[in-house]
N, C-alpha and C positions, 0 to 999 in steps of 0.2 A: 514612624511606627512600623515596625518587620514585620509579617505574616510570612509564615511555612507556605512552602506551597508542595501538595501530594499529587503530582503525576509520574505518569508513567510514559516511555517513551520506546515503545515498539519499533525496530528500525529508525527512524530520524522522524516520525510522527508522536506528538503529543499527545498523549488523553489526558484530559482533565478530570480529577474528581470531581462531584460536584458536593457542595457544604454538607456536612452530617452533622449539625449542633454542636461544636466542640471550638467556635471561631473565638469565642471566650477567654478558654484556656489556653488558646493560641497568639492571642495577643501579647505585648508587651508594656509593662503600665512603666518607663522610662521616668526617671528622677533627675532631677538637673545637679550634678556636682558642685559641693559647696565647699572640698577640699582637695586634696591635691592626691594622686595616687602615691602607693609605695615605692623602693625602688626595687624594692623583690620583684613588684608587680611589674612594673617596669621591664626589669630585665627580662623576666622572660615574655613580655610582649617581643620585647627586641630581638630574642632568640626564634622566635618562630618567624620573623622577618627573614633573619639573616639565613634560615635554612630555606626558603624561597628563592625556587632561581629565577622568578618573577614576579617581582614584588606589585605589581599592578598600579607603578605612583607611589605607594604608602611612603617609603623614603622622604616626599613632600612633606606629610603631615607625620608620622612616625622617625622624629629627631629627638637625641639624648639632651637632656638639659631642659625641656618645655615640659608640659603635664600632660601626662597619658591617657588622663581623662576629658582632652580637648582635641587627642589623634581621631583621626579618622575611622568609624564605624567602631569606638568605645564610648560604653557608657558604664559612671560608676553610680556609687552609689554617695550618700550624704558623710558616710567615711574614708571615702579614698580608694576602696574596693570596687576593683573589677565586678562588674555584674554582666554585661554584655557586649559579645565581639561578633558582630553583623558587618562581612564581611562578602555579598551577595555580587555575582558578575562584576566581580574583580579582574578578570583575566588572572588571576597568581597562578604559577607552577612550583611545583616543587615538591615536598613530603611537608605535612604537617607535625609540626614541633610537639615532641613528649611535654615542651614548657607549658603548654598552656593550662596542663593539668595541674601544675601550680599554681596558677589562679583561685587560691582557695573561696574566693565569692562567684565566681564563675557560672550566673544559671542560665544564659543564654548563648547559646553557640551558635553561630549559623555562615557557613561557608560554602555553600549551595554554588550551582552554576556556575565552575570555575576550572582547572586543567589541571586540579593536585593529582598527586599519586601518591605511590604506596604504602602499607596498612595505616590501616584507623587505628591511632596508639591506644591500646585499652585502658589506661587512665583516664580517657575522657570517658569511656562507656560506661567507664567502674567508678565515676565518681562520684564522691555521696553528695555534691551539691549543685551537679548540673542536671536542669529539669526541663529542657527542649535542645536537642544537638541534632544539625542538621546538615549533610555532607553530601546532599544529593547532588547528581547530574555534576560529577568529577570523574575520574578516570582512578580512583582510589581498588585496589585490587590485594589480590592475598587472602589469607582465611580473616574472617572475623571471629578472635580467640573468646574461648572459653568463659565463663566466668566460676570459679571453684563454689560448688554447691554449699560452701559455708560464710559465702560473700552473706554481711548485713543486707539488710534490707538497703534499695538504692533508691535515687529522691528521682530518677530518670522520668517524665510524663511522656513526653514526645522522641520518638527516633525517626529518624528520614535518611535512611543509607541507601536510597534510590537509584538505579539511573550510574551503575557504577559500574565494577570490572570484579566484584566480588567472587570467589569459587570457594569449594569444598562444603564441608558437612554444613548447613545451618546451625548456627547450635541449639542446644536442647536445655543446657542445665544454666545458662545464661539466665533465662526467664524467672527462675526461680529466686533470684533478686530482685524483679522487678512488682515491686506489688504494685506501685504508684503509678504503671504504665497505662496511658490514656491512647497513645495511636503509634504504630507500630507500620512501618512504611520501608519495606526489602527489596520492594520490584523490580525487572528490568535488570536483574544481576547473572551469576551461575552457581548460584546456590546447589547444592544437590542434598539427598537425605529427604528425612522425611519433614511433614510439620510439624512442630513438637505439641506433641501430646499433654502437656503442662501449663500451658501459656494460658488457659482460662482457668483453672483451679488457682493462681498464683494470681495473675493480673486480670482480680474481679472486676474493674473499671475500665476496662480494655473496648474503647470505642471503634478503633478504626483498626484491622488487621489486611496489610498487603503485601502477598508474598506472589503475584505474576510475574511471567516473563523471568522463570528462573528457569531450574531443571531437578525441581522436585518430582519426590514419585509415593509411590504406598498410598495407603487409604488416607482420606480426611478423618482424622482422630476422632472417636467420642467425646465427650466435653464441651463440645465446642459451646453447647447450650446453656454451659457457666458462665459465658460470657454475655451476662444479662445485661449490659448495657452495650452488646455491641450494636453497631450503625450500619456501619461497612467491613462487606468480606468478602476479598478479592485472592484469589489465587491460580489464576486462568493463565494460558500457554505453560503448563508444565507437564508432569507425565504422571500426574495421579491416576490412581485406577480407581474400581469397588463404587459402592452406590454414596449416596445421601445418607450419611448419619442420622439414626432418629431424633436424635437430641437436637439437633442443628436447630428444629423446629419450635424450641422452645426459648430461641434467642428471638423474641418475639419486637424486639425494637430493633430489628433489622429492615434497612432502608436502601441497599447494596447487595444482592448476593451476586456474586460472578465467579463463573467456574468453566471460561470456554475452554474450550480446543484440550482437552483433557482425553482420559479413556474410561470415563466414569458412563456406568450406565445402568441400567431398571428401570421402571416408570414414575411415572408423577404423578399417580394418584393415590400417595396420600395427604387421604384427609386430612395430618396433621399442619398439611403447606397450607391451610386456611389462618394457621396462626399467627402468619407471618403480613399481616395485615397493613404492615406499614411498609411493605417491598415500593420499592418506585422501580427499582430495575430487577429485573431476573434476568440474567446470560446464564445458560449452559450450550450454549450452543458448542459446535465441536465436539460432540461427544458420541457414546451409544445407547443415548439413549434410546428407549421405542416406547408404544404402547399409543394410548390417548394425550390429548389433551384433556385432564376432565373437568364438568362443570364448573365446579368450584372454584374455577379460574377467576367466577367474573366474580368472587369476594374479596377478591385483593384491588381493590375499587381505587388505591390510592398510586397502580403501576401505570408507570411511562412508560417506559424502555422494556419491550417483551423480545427475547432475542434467543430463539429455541433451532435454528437453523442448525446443518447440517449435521442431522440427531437418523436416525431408523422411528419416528414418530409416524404414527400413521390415523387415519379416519378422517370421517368429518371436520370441521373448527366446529367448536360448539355453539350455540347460539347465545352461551351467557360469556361472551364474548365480549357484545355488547355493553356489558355494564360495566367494562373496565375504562371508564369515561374518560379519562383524563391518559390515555395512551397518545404518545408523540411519536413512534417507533416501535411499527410490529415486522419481525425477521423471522421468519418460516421456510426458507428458501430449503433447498436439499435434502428434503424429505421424502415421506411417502402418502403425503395429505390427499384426498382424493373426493369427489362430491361436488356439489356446487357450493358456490361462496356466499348463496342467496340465504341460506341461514344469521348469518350474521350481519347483522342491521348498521353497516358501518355510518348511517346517518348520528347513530348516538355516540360516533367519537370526532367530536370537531378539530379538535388537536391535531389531528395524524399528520402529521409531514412525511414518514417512509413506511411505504408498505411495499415489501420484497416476500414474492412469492414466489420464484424461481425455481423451476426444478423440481415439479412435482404431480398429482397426476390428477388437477380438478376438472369439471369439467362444465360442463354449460356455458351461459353468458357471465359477461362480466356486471355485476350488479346494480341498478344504476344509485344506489345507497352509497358506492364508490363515491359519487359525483358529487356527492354532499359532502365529502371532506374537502373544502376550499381550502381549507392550507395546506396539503398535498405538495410537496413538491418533489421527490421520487414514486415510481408506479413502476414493478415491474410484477408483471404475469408471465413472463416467457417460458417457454418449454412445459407446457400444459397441454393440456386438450379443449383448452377454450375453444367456441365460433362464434360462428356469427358477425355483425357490421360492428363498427364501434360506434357509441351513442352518439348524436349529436351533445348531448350534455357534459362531454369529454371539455369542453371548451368552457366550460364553469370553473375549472381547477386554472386558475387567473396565474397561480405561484408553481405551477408544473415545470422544473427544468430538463427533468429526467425522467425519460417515457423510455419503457421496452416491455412490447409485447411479442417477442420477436417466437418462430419454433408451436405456434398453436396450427387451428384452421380459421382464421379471419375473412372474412372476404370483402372484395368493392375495396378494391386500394385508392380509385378517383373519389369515392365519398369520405375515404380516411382521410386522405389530405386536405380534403376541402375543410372536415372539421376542427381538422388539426392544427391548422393555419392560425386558429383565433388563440391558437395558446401561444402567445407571446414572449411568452420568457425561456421557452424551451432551446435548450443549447444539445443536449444528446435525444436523437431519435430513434431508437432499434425497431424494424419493423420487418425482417427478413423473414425469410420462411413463412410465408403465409403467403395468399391471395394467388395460388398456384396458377396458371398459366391465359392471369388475367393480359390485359394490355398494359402497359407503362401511363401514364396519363401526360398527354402532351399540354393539357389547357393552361392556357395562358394565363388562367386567372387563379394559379396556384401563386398565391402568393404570400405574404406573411414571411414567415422562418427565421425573421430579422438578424436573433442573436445564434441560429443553428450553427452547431462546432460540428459534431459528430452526424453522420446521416446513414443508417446500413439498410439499404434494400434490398439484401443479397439472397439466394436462393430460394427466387420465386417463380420463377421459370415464365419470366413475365416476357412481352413480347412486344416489339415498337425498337425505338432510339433510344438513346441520352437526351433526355428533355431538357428544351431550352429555360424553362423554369428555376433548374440545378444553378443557373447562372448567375442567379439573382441570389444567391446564398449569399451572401460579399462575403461572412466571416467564419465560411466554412473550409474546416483544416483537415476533417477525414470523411471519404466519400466510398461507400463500397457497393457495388453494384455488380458484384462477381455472383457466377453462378444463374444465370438468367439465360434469354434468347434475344436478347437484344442485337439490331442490325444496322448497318451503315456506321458510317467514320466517329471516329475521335472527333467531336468537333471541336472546331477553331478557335472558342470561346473560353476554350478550357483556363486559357492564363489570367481570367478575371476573376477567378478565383485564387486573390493574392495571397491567404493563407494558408494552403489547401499545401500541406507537406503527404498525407497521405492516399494513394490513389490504386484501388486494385478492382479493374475489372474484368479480369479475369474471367473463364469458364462461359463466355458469349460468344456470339457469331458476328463481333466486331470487323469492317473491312477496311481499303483505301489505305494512307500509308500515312507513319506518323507525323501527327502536326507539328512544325516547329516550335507551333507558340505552347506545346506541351515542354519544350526544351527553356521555357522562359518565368517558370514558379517560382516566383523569391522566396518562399523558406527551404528549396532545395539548392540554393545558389550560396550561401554563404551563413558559417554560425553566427554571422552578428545577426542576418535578417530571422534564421531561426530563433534566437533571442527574445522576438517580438510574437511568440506562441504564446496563449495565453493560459499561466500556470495553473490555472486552477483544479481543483479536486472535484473528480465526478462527484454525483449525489449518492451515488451506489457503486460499488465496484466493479468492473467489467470483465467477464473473461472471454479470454482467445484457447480453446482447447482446455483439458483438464488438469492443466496443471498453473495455468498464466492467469494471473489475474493483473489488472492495473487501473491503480487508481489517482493519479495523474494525467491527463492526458499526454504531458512533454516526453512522458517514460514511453512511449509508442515511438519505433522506428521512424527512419523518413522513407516511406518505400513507393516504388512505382511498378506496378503486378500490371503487364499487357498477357500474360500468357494463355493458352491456350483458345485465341479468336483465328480470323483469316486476313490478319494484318499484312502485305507488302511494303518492296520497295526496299528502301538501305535503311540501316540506323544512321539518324543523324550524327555529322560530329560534332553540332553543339551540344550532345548528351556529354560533352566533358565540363558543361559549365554547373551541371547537378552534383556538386563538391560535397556537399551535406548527406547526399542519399546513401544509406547503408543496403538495401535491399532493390534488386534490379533484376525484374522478370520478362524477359519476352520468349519465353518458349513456347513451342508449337504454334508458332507462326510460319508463315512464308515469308518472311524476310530475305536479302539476299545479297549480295555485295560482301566487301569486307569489313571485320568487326574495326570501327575505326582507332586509331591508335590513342584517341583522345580519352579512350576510355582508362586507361592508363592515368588520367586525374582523378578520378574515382578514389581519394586514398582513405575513405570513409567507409569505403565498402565494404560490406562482410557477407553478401547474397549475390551470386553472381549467377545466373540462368538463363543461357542461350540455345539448350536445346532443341532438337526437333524443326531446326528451320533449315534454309540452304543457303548459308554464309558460307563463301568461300573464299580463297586466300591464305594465311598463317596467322595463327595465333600470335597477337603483340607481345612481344618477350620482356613488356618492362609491365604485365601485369602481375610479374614476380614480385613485383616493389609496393603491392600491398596487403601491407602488411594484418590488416585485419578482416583479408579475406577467409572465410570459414567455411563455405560453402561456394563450389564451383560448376557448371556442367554446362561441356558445349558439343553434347554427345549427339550424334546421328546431324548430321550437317555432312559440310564438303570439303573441309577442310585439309592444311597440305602442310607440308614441314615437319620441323623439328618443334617436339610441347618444350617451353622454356622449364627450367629445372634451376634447382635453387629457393627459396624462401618457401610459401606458401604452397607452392605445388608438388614440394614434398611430401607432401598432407594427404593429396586429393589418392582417390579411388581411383584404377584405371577405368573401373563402367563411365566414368567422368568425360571417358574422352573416345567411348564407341563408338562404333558409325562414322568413322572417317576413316577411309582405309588407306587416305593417303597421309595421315600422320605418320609421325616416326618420335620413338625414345627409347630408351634406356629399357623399358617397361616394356615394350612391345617386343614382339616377332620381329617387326619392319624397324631393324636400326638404322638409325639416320648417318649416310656418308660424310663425308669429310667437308665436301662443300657446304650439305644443309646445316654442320656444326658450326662453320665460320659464318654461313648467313645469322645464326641464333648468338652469336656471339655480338654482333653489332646494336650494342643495346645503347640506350642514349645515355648521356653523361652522368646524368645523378644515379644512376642504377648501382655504382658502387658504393654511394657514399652510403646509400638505404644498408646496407649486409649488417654492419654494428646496430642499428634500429631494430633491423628484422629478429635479432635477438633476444631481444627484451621484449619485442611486441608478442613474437610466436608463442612466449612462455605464458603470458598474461592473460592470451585472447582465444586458445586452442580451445576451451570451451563453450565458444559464442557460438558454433554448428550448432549446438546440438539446441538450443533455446531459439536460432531462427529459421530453423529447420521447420520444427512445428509451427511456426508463426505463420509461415509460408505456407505451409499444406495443410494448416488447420482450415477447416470454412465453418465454424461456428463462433459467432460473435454476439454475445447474449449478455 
């Protein structure tokens, strides 16, 4: 038995709908065949074969001379007639066949999850007896035509053209054949136009409408409140503008409204949003909105999912907050919310697993009514005006993974840790910017952090070492501790941290010179061993700077930031065996000797930063050959020679290569003579085979500057 399935798929991520009463109508009540198909019917099953340039197997089961009502993914009926061709993660390519709309019994379509392309032949859309057709998540593109406004009436219940490569007008007069339409599923396309303004005066029974992730725009139309039995109403990442219809309010068996990342805005207090009593989810987030939250919030008694984030909303939370009992996800982040959070008695919501307050301007302690939500497992307060200690009853939330309270005033970062320790399941820590120019805590009886991935202690202007504690993380992959007062070496221990691909501590008064066993991290040594990063999805999304977010951990660089400490001595040449590292910072160090030529295996790299130190010698001429260098600077050093020319350094800025006045090129004052040309010319063997590579890569990757530019000089990690 086939089920539809209605998601949406933003980038290569899934959402799920979840059930709106309609699993019913969705099912398929399947007849066992008691006679043989036609060969009308026949044939054209076998025409929409043969126009497959990937028949996914069917050829196996789909042979002339057998019964077609015994082929694979058909079913007929007790006459011979086709009724259903379920034909889900098939792998097929090809165009689907005008034949199937010969199938005059034909009520189930479903061709989901599979590689077709182009247009959806409108016979199936226009047929008077197919009552579920479903072609989502294929690569099916072109407009989806018309239907001429004197089309009968059509038997269509279910559409699902999801998840596809659709463009042009949505249509408009389409609809107006559809009386019998029950769920209507567009997402995830590039529709443009408006939403039509018809589609609930036509289709009274119209349960589920999803039109996200398109590239609509104009107001959300009046009427929509004819649609007295809608469930779900999705139309989020488009470019609607204007407010909430009032009528909207009168589709009172709405179970679904979502309307993010739009340009709709006004406020939300009306009173009429009381009527919507069966909301489980409200998004608008993304918008402009402003104003209050107001009370009447806490009458929608039956909401989950409250997700009002980055709106212009401002005040207090209200205290009838509270009685939204059964929330599992409240998203407030990016606002202008302000007050304490002690109004709202977050003990009356046991549910809550994500409470993201990000970005906003509360203030006081953190509540300890928090502490009462045990099944909690994201908390972020960061970039607020919180203080104060954090509770000992921090260590109640048993399912915490994802803590950030990073950008308040906290203070006692040695009582933070101690408390923090008993939350065991904790994998990302944000804790920067607070506990200003506490000590580091060196005690040894920090321990816990078992499963800790992510660790940011960064700009706290804190004062001590690298605690040997750090050590005992075994399965931590990003470590940031930039931006501090922190003294004495890199220590030694650093390689026992076997998964630790990310390392920036930068902005210290780091000294001694670097360790080789920092030259010895297996996920920067080879992509099999980075392979064994573990993929999983933050609990909350992370941002680097104001435009990055990430919510993968693997999607983070592999970088190594020493910059800006009182680092000595040479760079190692076994920094050539860090083959995986894209980003490499030691500037404004004392470093000294020459840049070794091992760096030149770097062919990963796309951050290169050696300014400000006293390396001397000549630049390696075969750091031409990589090719997905973006960013370069080995500016105010001591440097001497000919700058290698050719690939990547055609790119660079001459401020890239200041402060060395005994350079020489083409770009300078100081052109390089005949002999410095023939030393530059002596480059090692593979240097010409790269020239045809550098071509293709140059074209492909000229934009990676500009994304790890700011990654690099961002220092906010929240």
């Amino acid at each position: 038995m086939q089920t539809l399935h209605f998601s949406n798929k933003p980038h290569s991520k899934i959402l799920h709908i979840p059930s709106f009463g309609v699993a019913l109508v969705l099912l398929i009540c399947l007849v066992s065949p008691t006679s043989s198909c036609t060969e009308q019917e026949k044939h054209s099953l076998l025409q929409f074969r043969h126009e497959l340039s990937q028949d996914g197997g069917l050829a196996t089961s789909w042979r002339n001379g057998t019964d077609c009502c015994n082929w694979e993914g058909i079913t007929c009926r007790q006459d011979g007639t086709v009724s259903d061709v379920v034909l889900v993660s098939k792998g097929l390519e090809g165009h689907i066949s005008e034949s199937l709309g010969n199938l005059t019994g034909l009520q189930h379509l479903n061709l989901s999850h599979n590689s077709l392309s182009g247009r959806l032949p409108l016979g199936l859309v226009s047929s008077s007896n197919i009552t579920i057709l479903d072609v989502s998540f294929n690569q099916l593109n072109g407009t989806l035509q018309e239907l001429l406004p004197s089309t009968p009436a059509r038997s269509l219940q279910v559409l699902n053209i999801s998840s596809n490569l659709f463009a042009g007008q949505f249509p408009s007069t389409t609809w107006k054949a559809m009386e019998n339409l029950i769920a209507l599923n567009a997402s995830n396309n590039s529709f443009t136009g408006s939403i039509p303004a018809d589609v609930c005066n036509t289709s009274s029974s119209l349960t589920m409408l999803d039109l996200c992730f398109n590239q609509l725009s104009g107001n959300i139309p009046p009427g929509i409140g004819n649609c007295s039995r809608l469930r779900v109403l999705r139309a989020g990442y488009n470019k609607l503008s204007g407010t909430l219809p009032d009528d909207l309010f009168d589709a009172t068996l709405l179970e679904h409204l979502s309307f993010p990342n739009n340009d709709l805005h006004g406020g939300l207090d009306s009173t009429r949003m009381t009527n919507l009593r069966n909301l489980v989810t409200l998004d608008l987030g993304g918008n402009k909105f402003g104003g209050k939250i107001p009370d009447f919030i806490g009458q929608l008694r039956k909401l989950e999912e409250l997700h009002l984030n980055n709106n212009n909303i401002s005040g207090e939370l209200p205290s009838a907050l509270s009685n939204c009992t059964n929330l599992v996800t409240i998203d407030l982040k990016s606002n202008n919310f302000s007050g304490e959070l002690t109004k709202v008695n977050f003990s009356n919501l046991p549910n809550l697993r994500t409470l993201d307050l990000y970005l906003n301007y509360f203030n006081g302690k953190v509540p300890e009514s928090i502490y009462s939500c045990t099944n909690l497992t994201a908390l972020r307060v960061s970039t607020n005006k919180l203080d104060g200690q954090l509770s000992p009853r921090i260590s109640d939330l048993k399912y915490l993974t994802f803590l950030s309270i990073t950008t308040n005033s906290f203070t006692n970062i040695t009582n933070a840790l101690h408390i923090l320790k008993s939350c065991r399941n904790l994998t990302t820590l944000l804790i920067g910017d607070n506990f200003k120019g506490e000590i580091m805590p060196e005690d040894d009886m920090i321990d816990g952090f078992e499963n800790l991935q992510v660790l940011d202690i960064q700009d706290c202007q804190l004062l001590g070492k690298i605690p040997l504690w750090i050590s005992r993380l075994t399965r931590l992959e990003m470590l940031l501790l930039n931006s501090n007062q922190l003294t004495g070496p890199i220590p030694s221990w650093i390689n026992s941290l076997s998964y630790l691909f990310f390392m920036d501590v930068s902005n210290n008064s780091l000294i001694g010179e670097i360790p080789l066993t920092l030259m010895e991290m297996p996920l920067l040594h080879s992509a099999e061993n980075a392979a064994h990063v573990d993929p999983r999805v933050f609990e909350l999304p992370i941002y680097s700077g104001p435009a990055l977010q990430y919510l993968v951990i693997t999607s983070y660089p592999r970088v190594l930031n020493l910059s800006h400490n009182y680092i000595t001595g040479v760079m190692p040449p076994q920094i050539g065996q860090l083959k995986v590292l894209t980003v490499l910072d030691f500037s404004f160090n004392k470093l000294s000797g020459q840049i070794p030529q091992s760096i030149c295996d770097l062919t990963n790299l796309q951050v290169l930063d050696l300014s400000s130190n006293n390396f001397t010698g000549t630049i390696p001429a075969a750091l031409n050959s990589l090719h997905f260098l973006s960013a370069f600077n080995i500016s105010n050093n001591d440097l001497e020679g000919p700058i290698p020319s050719g690939g990547q350094f055609n790119t660079f800025q001459n401020s890239s290569f200041d402060g060395n006045p005994n350079l020489c090129g083409s770009m300078f004052t100081h052109k390089c003579d005949s002999a410095e040309i023939h030393q530059s010319l002596i480059l090692p063997g593979k240097q010409t085979e790269y020239k045809v590579a550098f071509v293709i890569a140059f074209s492909a990757f000229l934009g990676v500057g500009v994304l790890y530019d700011q990654l690099v000089l961002s220092r906010y990690f929240g």
